[in-house]
C-alpha positions in Angstrom: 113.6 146.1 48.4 116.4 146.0 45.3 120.1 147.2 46.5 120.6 150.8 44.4 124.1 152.0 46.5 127.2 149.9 46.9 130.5 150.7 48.9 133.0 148.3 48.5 135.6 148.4 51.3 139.3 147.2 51.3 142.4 148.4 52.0 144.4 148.9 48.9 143.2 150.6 45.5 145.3 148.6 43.4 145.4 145.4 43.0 149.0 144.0 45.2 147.5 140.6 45.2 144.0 138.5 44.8 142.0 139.9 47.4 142.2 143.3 46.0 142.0 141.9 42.4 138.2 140.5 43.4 137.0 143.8 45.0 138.3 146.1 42.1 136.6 143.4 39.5 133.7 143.5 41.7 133.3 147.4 41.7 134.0 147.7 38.0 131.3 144.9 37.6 128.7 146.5 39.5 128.8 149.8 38.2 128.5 148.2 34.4 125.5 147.2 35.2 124.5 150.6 36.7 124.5 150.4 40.5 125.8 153.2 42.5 129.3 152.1 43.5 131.7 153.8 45.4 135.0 152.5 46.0 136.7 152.7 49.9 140.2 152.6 50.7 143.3 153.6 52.3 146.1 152.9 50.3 147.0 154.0 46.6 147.7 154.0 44.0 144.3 153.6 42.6 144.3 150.9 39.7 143.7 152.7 36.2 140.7 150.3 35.1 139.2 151.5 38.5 139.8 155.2 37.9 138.0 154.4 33.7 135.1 153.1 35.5 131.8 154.8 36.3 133.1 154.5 39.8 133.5 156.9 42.9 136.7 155.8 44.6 137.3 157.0 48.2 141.3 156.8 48.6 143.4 157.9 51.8 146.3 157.9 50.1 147.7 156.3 53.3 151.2 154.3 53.2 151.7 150.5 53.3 152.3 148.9 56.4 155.1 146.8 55.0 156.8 149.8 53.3 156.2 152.4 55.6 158.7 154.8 56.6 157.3 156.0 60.2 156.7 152.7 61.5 155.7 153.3 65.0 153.3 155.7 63.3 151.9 153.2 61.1 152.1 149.7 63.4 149.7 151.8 65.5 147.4 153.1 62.7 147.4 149.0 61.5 145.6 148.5 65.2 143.6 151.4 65.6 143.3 153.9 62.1 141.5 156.3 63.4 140.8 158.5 60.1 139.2 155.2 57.9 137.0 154.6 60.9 136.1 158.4 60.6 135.9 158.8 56.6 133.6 155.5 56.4 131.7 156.2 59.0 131.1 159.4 56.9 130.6 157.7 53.9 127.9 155.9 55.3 126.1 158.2 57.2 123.6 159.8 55.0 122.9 156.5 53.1 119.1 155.0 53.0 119.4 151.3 54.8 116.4 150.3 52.7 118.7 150.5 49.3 122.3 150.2 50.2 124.5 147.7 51.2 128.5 148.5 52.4 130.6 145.1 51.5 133.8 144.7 52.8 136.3 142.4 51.3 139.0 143.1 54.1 140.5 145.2 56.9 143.6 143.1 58.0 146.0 145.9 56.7 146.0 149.1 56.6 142.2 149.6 57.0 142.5 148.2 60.5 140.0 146.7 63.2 138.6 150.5 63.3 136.2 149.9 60.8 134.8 146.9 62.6 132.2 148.8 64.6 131.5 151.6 61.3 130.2 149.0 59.9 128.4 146.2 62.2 126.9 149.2 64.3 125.8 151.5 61.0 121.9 151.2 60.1 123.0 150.1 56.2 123.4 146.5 55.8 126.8 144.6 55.4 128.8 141.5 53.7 132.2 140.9 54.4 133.9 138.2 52.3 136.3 136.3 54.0 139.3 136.3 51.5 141.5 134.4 53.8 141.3 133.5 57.8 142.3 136.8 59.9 138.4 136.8 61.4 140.2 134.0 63.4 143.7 133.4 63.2 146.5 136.1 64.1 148.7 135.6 60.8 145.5 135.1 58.7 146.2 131.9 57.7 146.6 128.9 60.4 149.8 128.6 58.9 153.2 128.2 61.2 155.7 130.2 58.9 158.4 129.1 60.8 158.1 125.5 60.9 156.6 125.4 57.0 153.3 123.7 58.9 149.4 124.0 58.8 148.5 125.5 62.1 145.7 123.5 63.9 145.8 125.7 67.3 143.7 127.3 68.6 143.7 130.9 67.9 144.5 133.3 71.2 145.3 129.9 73.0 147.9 129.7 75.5 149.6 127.3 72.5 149.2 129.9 70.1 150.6 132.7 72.1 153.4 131.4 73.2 154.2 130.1 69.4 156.2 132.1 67.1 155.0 131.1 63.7 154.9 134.5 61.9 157.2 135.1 58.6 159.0 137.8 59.7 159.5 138.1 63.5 158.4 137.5 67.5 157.9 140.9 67.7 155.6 140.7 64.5 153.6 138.2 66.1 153.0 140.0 69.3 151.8 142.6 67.3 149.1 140.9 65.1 148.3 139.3 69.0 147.5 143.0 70.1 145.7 143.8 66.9 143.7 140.3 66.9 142.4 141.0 70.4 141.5 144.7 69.6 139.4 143.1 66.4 137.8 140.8 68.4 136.9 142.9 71.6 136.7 146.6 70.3 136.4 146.2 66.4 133.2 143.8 66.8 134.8 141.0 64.2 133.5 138.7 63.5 130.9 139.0 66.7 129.1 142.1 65.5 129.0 140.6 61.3 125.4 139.6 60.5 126.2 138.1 57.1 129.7 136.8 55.8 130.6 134.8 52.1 132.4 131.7 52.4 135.0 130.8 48.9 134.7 127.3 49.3 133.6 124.2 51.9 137.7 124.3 52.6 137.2 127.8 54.0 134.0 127.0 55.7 135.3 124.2 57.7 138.6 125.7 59.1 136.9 129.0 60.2 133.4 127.6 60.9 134.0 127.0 64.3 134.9 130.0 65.1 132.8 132.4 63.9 129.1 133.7 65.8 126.6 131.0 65.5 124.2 133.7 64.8 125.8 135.1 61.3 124.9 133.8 58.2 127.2 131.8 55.8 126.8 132.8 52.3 128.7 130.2 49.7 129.8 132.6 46.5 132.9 131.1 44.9 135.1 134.0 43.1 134.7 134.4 39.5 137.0 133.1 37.0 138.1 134.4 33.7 135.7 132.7 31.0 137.6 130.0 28.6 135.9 129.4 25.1 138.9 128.3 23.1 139.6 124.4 22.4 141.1 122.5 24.6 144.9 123.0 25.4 146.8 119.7 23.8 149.0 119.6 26.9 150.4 115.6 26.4 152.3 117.9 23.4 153.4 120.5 26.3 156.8 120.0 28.7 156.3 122.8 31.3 155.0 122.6 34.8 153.6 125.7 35.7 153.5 127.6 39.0 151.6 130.9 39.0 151.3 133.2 42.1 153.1 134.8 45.2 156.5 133.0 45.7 156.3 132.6 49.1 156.9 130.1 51.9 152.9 129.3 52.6 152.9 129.0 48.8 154.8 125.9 48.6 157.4 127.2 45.3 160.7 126.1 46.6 159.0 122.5 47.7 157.9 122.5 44.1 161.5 123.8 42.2 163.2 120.8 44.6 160.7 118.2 43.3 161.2 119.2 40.0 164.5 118.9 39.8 164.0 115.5 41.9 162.4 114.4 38.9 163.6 116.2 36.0 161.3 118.1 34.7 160.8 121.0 33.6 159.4 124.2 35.8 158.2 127.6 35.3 157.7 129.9 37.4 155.0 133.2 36.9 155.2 135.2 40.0 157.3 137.0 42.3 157.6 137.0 46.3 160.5 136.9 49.2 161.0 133.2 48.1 162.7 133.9 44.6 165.8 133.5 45.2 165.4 130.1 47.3 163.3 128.4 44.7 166.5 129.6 42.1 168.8 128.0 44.1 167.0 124.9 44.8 166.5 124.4 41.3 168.7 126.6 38.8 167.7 125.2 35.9 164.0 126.8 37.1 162.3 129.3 34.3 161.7 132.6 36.4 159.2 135.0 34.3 158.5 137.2 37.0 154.6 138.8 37.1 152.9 138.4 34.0 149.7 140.1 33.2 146.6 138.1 32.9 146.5 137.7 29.2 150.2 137.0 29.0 149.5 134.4 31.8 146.7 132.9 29.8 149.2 132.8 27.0 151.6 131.0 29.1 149.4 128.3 30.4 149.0 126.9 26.8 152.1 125.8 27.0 152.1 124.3 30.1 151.9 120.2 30.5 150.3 120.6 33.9 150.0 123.1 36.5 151.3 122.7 39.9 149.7 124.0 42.7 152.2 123.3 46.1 150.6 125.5 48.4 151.2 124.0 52.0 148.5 125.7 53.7 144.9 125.8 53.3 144.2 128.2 51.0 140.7 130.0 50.7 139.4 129.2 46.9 142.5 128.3 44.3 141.2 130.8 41.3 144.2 129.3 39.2 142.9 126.0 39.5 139.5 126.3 38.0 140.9 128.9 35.4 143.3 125.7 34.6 141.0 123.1 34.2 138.5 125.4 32.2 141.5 125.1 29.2 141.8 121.5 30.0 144.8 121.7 31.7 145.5 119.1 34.7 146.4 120.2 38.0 148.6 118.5 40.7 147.6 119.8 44.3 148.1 118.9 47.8 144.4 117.3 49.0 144.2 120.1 51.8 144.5 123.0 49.4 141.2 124.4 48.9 141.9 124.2 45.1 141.7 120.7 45.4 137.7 120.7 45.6 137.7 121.2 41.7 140.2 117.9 40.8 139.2 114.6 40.8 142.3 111.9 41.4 143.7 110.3 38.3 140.4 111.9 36.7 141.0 115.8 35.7 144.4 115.9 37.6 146.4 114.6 40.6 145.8 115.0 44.2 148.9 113.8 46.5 148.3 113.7 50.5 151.7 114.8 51.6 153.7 117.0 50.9 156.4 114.4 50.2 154.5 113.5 47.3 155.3 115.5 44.7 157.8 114.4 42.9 156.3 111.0 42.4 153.0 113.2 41.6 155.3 114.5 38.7 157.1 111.9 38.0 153.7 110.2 37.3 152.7 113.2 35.1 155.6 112.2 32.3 153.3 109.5 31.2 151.3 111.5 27.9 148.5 109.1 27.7 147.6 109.9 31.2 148.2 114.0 31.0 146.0 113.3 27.9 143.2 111.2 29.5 143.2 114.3 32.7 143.2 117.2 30.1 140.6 115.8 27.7 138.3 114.9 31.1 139.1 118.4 33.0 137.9 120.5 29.8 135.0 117.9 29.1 133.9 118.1 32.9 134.7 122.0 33.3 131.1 123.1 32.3 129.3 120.1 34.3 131.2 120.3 37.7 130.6 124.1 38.6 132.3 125.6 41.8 133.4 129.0 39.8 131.6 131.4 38.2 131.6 133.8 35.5 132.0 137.1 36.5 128.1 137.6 34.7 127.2 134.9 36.6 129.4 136.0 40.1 127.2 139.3 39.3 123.9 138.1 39.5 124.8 135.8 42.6 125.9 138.7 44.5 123.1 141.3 43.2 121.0 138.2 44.4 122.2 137.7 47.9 122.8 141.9 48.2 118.9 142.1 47.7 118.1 138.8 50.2 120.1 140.8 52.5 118.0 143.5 52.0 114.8 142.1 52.7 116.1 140.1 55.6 116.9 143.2 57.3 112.8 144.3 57.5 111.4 144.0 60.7 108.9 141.3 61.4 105.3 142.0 60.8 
C-alpha cells in the first residue's frame, strides 16, 4: 500500500510560530512531489506560499484564542470546538483508509480536544507530531512560568493542581486543567493515538512516560534549511545572537543580563511579551524585531556565537542545527533539547546551570577557541546528523506514512 491523500491538521494557517511553520513546509512539500494534500485549520489568515501551492486548504476562519473578542465564546470553543470536530470529521469521511493518511501536527489551540476522537476513531490512519508536551502537561511545556523553573510534577497531580505555574493567570490554569482532562477522557489523547513522531531523545524522555505503552514512537527530527556556503569566520564576528519568541520559558532577559554581566555584545531577532524586560535589563541590547528567514540567515553571519538560553526543555532547537550547519558555535543550557547537536568545548558550549552563562560568554571572547568550535561545528555538521533536509525530511515521512500504511492491514 503507497499513501496517495494527505490532510495535515493544525490550528492556525499561517505560520504565528514553529509548529505552524513545519506543517505549512510540510504540506507545500508534499504536494511538490504530487501527493494529494489538503490543508485543515481553524484560524487564518492563510499563509500566501500556502495559498501558491497545489494545495487544498480547509480554513474556519475562526478567531485566536488569545485575541478573541467573545471570550466566554471562545474559552469554551478552546475545550470543546464543536464545528472542527464536525468539518474534519467530514473531511475524512469519504476517504479510502488503504491510501490516506490524516497527520496532525497540533490541537492545543484553537482546534481543541474535539478532534481527538475524529481522528483516533476514523478508519484512515493517523500521525500526530508532538511539537511540544500538551499530550501531557497542562501548559504544554513542564515549565513553571511563575517561578522561571522546569516543572518535574506530575501532570493532573494533586502538586500540579494546586500549583499556579501558568504565564498569565490562576484562572488560566484552571482552565487548561478543565481542557487537559476533557483531552484526556473525552478527546481520546494520547490514549486513542496509534502512532506519534518524537523531535528528539530530549522529547522522548520527558513525555515517554506518559504516553500509552501500546503507540508507537516514530524519531523524525524537523528539517532544517540546507547550508552550502563556506564556513562563517565567526572569531572575526562580535555579536551574540538570540533568535526566537522573547518570552519567559525562552530564557532572553537571563541572556541580555549575562551579557551585560560580561560585556558583550547582544542581538536580539524576535519579538514576544518579554521585550521590554530584556531592554531594560540590558539597554545597550540590539532589538531587530522579526526578521524573515533569509534576512535571519543574513544576520547570523555576523554573529560570533549564538546563544540559545531557553530554561525549559524545549522539543528540537531548529536554530541550533541551522547554526552549526554555517559553522557557527552555540552556547546552550545541557537540558535544552538543542543541546543534543553540541559537543562541550568541541562545536560550542554547553553550561549546566542557568548561572552559567555569563562565564559561558565570558569564555567565548577567546578567538582561538570560537575559531577551533566554528571550524569543528561546520566540519562535523555533515557527519553528526540529527536534522534533515527538507528532501530528506520528505522521504522519511513518505517512508513512515507508507509503514503506517501497511501496518494497518489485518493479519493474515
Amino acid at each position: 500500500m503507497t499513501v496517495k491523500t494527505i490532510i495535515i491538521v493544525n490550528d492556525h494557517a499561517h505560520v504565528s510560530g514553529g509548529q505552524p511553520k513545519i506543517a505549512i513546509t510540510t504540506a507545500i512539500g508534499l504536494a511538490a512531489r504530487g501527493y494529494d494534500v489538503t490543508y485543515f485549520a481553524t484560524t487564518g489568515p492563510i499563509d500566501p506560499d500556502l495559498e501558491r501551492a497545489p494545495v487544498k486548504v480547509i480554513c474556519l476562519d475562526q478567531s485566536t484564542l488569545a485575541g478573541s473578542s467573545n471570550r466566554l465564546r471562545d474559552a469554551l470553543r478552546g475545550i470543546w470546538n464543536r464545528q472542527a470536530a464536525k468539518s474534519l470529521g467530514a473531511l475524512l469521511a469519504p476517504l479510502n483508509p488503504d491510501e490516506a493518511i490524516v497527520h496532525i501536527h497540533g490541537c492545543d489551540k484553537e482546534l481543541s480536544p474535539s478532534v481527538g476522537p475524529v481522528i483516533t476513531k476514523s478508519k484512515v490512519p493517523h500521525l500526530f507530531t508532538m511539537h511540544g508536551y500538551f499530550l501531557a502537561c497542562p501548559n504544554g511545556g513542564f515549565f513553571d512560568y511563575q517561578n522561571k523553573t522546569r516543572c518535574t510534577r506530575t501532570p493532573l497531580s494533586a502538586d500540579c493542581l494546586r500549583t499556579n505555574c501558568d504565564s498569565r493567570s490562576r484562572l488560566h490554569k484552571f482552565w487548561r486543567v478543565i481542557r487537559q482532562v476533557i483531552l484526556h477522557r473525552v478527546g481520546t489523547l494520547p490514549k486513542g493515538l496509534k502512532h506519534v513522531v518524537y523531535l528528539s531523545q530530549t522529547q522522548k524522555r520527558v513525555i515517554s512516560q506518559f504516553l500509552p505503552t501500546a503507540t508507537q514512537q516514530h524519531h523524525l527530527p524537523n528539517m532544517i534549511d540546507a547550508y552550502d556556503g563556506p564556513r562563517i569566520q565567526c572569531e572575526d564576528n562580535k555579536p551574540f545572537m538570540f533568535v526566537g519568541r522573547i518570552a519567559a520559558e525562552k530564557g532572553a532577559v537571563e541572556f541580555a543580563a549575562a551579557a551585560k554581566q560580561a560585556n558583550v555584545k547582544a542581538v536580539f531577532i524576535g519579538d514576544g511579551p518579554d521585550f521590554q524586560a530584556v531592554q531594560d535589563a540590558n539597554p545597550q541590547a540590539e532589538m531587530l524585531g522579526w526578521q524573515d528567514k533569509d534576512k535571519v540567515a543574513t544576520l547570523l553571519r555576523s554573529a560570533r556565537a549564538l546563544v540559545l538560553p531557553s530554561l525549559w526543555y524545549e522539543t528540537f532547537g531548529l536554530v541550533a542545527y541551522e547554526a552549526r550547519s554555517m559553522g557557527i558555535p552555540v552556547i546552550i543550557g545541557g537540558w535544552n533539547a538543542g543541546a543534543e547537536a553540541i559537543t562541550h568545548m568541541t562545536n560550542g558550549l554547553v553550561y549546566d546551570h542557568e548561572a552559567d552563562l555569563a562565564a559561558m560568554l565570558e569564555q567565548a571572547k577567546d578567538d582561538q577557541l570560537i575559531q577551533n568550535l566554528s571550524t569543528n561545528a561546520y566540519d562535523m555538521h555533515a557527519k553528526t546528523g540529527g536534522a534533515t533536509t527538507l528532501d530528506e525530511h520528505m522521504d522519511h515521512l513518505i517512508g513512515l506514512y507508507n509503514t503506517i500504511l501497511t501496518d494497518q492491514l489485518p493479519s493474515a
